[in-house]
C-alpha angles and dihedrals in degrees: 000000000000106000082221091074091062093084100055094045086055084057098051090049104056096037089048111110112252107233102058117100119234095234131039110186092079114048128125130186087024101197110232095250088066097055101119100064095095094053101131096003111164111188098204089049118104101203093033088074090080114091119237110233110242117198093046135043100238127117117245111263096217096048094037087061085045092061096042086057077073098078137044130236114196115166119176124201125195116183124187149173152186134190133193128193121174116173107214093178133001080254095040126063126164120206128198120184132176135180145175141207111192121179116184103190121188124168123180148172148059140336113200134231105237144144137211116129135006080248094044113054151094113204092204132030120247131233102207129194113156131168137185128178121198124181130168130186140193127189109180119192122201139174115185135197137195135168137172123197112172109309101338113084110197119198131179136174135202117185142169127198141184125183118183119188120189133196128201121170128166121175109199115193144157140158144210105078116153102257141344092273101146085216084061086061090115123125092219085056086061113102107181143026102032114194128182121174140150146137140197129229136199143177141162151159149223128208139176132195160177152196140196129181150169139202126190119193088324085282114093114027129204128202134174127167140174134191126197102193123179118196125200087203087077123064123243117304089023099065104089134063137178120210116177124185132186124196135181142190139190119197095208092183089074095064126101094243103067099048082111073068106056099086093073103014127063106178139006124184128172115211134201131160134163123192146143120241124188128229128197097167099144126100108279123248090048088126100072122058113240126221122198141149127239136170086285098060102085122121125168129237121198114322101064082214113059106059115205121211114239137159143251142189106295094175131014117232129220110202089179099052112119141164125330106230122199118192119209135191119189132175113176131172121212123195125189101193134173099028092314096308093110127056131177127186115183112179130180117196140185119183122183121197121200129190095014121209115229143113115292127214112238120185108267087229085082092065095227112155096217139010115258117238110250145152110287114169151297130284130181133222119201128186161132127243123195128179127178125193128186128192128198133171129186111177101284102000116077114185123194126185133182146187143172135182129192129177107203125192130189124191122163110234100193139353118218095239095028082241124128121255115218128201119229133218121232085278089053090229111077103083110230108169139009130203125205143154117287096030143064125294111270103351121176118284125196144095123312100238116206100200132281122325099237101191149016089262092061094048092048092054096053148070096260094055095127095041104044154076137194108278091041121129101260110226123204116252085214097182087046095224089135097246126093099228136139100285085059093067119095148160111312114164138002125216096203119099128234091219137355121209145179140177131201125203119187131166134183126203112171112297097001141075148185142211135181134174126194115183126182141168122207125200095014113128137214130220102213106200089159083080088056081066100031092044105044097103101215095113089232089101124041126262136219120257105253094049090110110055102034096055133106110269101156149354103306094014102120130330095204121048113046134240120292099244132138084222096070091169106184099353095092084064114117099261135141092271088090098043119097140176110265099193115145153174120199138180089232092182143008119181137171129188142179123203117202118223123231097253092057079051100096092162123100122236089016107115089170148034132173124175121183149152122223136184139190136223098340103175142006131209104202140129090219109125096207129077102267131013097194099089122167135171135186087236112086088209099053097047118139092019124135121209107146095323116181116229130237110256127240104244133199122184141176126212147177124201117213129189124176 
């Protein structure tokens, strides 16, 4: 099974109704509530024996994984590399490097005809062959200089790289053939429905850079870069983009007047550096507009009764689109201290993005099916970053620790059409974040709730009166014009931590060693969409544990968590109910090795050999009440939301290290 899968029969699992049984070929006093779940049974049909929920429109998990068995998922990596090095003068050295990255993808197999549900069926069974080839190079070309003449080393690069990435899919499929037998899934054994699509796909680019620098004395240092990209994701005249930087150090150790200094520090170097660096992170093509027909693009002429296929936009293209700069300032400071047991490494940064790439939000009176990607805006990032090491070594026994600390604030400084951007929900409709000048990219966006309302009395003196009922979250009419409405939503939460940490701890003894990795964020806040299922409420999704009795069941009762009732009114609103506070510490990796000394190696032609036992986040301090706290999204908007995310797995591994 594709390990990409796991994340939609999670959400199947947890969004399934608790009271249908998994199976449903072997049941006996069926209550009458549960009447419909043999609705399309079929006995002699393999897939026909799960049971379709029926108070949710979900898929059942267990016969969901049984049909996928019916396919197979082979996936094949080759990863490869060269390197050249040819010295032309003791001062002169050129450097040509090339690598690849080739993925051969197949599934095959069956999909079953089946029925369960209206929401849980296939009417005929598929014949499936797909294929997808993805291959990716890189050739770097470098020529280096260095020089010293007399205290000053001057060093100097010129390179050149291209990097090509290539996309082929082709999805094969027909039905009809005479049963679910998993020997019948041939294409040529198909009858109906024939279906045949595919596309390739294709980017590259092309850079070209240069460095320059200067050491004096290896005192003061002296760097200055540029890079020249072009980008076949832009359109002409938007491909290319230059991004210079410049950076500088003092090792002020090394002056005369800190050798006071040198009996506990052993070296002192102040750091700063400013630069641009590009980004073209978005899907290619972006910059042509795609037309294409599906089941919707029917009109009739004519005859009002003969409807013609036609096409329409898919996608929405930006010919002016072009690179994404950041612009960074840094200015760190690095201490070496107590005969190099001690090191401290204190950073501030400042990083400004301009135009932005992201999805922008058109009116839907232009018809468009989707927003174009563009260039929105600028944002800036501003922070401190602090790490601490620490060395020790007592005959055998060596002991490392280390820490780091970084803050980290974001704030959007302009968007390209002055217009707030929203974050959707899966149903593109529930509006989850909101992102607007002056504050952080996609915070959280919903009413401002004050409690529970506990009587009538309550309900009738405030904004929600025709809506709701004692034991309803009570939301804050923040302009005070006496109705719940849009301008009364706010800001309610923010996913971005105040600080992020970790701390490393290793030790050697001989032949073993030992390694261990804690990670945290503090201040950071989830939005947890999973209670909007598990405390509806309704029946039809499961519910946590501790629903009942937490629950409001009378005046007094709790002014926190709302009343158990299939008619939620207005708690499934985005509010801060459902925000919590994500912050976290987690063991990220333990590991333990043992290497064997020569002398244990009695086998011939084995130089080394590591064994070792690791494991991965092992445990998580958190008061998160979900299932992981560390939620991430490739959309900047939608970060720290939880919406079925699958949480990372605890992981244990043994391994041998071998070297001949």
């Amino acid at each position: 099974m594709k390990a990409v899968w796991l994340p939609v029969l999670f959400i199947q699992l947890w969004g399934g109704d608790p009271i249908t049984p998994v199976f449903r070929n072997n049941l006996v006093d069926v209550p009458d509530f549960l009447g419909d779940i043999y609705n399309g049974y079929e006995p002699n049909n393999l897939y026909s024996q799960y049971a379709g929920f029926l108070f949710s429109n979900k898929r059942n998990p267990v016969g969901q994984i049984e049909r996928m068995r019916q396919s197979t998922y082979e996936t094949l990596f080759v990863k490869a590399g060269a390197n050249l090095e040819v010295k032309l003068f003791n001062f002169l050295k050129f450097n040509s490097r090339f690598g690849m990255d080739l993925a051969r993808s197949t599934t095959e197999g069956l999909q079953p005809k089946y029925f369960l549900n209206a929401f849980d069926k296939a009417d005929e069974n598929t014949v499936i062959a797909n294929n997808s080839r993805n291959n990716y190079f890189v050739w770097e070309q470098t020529l280096t200089y260095d020089q010293t003449f007399g205290k000053f080393k001057v060093g100097a690069l010129l390179g050149t790289s291209a990097e090509k990435t290539y996309v082929s899919i082709v999805n094969a499929s027909i039905q009809g053939i005479i049963n679910n037998d998993k020997d019948m899934a041939i294409l040529n054994a198909g009858t109906i429905n024939p279906s045949v699509s595919g596309y390739p796909y294709d980017n590259s680019m092309l850079s070209f850079f240069g460095r320059a620098s200067l050491d004096y004395d290896s005192k003061y240092l002296l760097a200055v870069n540029l890079r020249r990209d072009g980008s076949s994701k832009f359109a002409d005249g938007h491909k290319w983009g230059t991004f210079p930087s410049v950076s500088a150090a003092w090792r002020f150790s090394s002056e005369a007047f800190m050798k006071t200094a040198h009996s506990w520090l052993d070296d002192a170097k102040l750091r700063v550096s400013y630069g641009l660096i590009g980004n073209q992170n978005v899907p290619g093509g972006l910059n042509y507009s795609q037309y294409g027909s599906s089941i919707y693009d029917y009109y009739c002429f004519g005859s009002p009764t003969t409807p013609s296929i036609g096409s329409g936009v898919i996608t929405v293209g930006n010919p002016v689109m072009e690179w994404e700069t950041s612009k960074q300032f840094d200015l760190g400071l690095d201490l070496l201290l107590f005969n190099n047991s001690l090191e401290i490494v204190a950073d501030y940064f400042r990083k400004d993005i301009d135009n932005m790439l992201m999805q922008e939000p058109l009116p839907t009176t232009l018809g468009f099916p989707m927003f174009p990607y563009s260039n929105v805006g600028s944002m800036r990032n501003t922070g401190w970053e602090f790490g601490i090491t620490y060395r020790k070594a007592w005959s055998d026994f060596n002991f490392t620790a280390s820490a780091n600390i970084s803050t980290y604030k974001n704030e959007v400084t302009s968007l390209g059409n002055g217009d707030a951007i929203y974050g959707h929900a899966f149903d593109n409709v529930t509006v989850l974040t909101k992102t607007e000048v002056g504050q952080p990219v996609g915070y959280f966006y919903g009413y401002a709730t004050n409690g529970i309302f506990q009587n009538e009395e309550q309900v009738e003196g405030s904004a929600q009166r025709e809506s709701a009922k004692p034991g309803d979250i009570r939301f804050k009419d923040l302009n005070s014009d006496d109705v719940l409405d849009e301008q009364d939503r706010t800001k309610i939460g923010d996913p971005w931590p105040d600080f992020v940490y970790g701390l490393s701890l290793g030790a050697t003894w001989k032949g073993f060693d030992f390694n261990v990795f804690f990670q945290g964020s503090q201040g950071n806040d989830v939005l947890n969409m999973t209670l909007r299922d598990f405390e509806s409420g309704t029946g039809t999704m499961n519910a946590r544990e501790d629903f009942l009795n937490r629950a409001w069941n009378g005046e007094g009762s709790t002014d926190k968590y709302h009343r158990i009732s299939a008619e939620q009114g207005q708690n499934s609103e985005i509010s801060d109910y459902f925000v919590e506070d994500g912050s976290y510490l987690r063991l990220k990796n333990l590991q333990l090795g043992y290497n064997f000394c020569e002398r244990l190696l009695k086998i011939k032609g084995i130089s080394y050999l590591r064994l070792y036992v690791s494991a991965q986040n092992l445990f998580t301090l958190t008061k998160y009440s979900g299932l992981d706290p560390e939620i991430g999204s490739s959309n900047a908007t939608l970060n720290g939301i939880d919406q079925g995310f699958y949480p990372q797995a605890r992981t244990w591994t043994v391994g041998l290290n071998i070297k001949f």
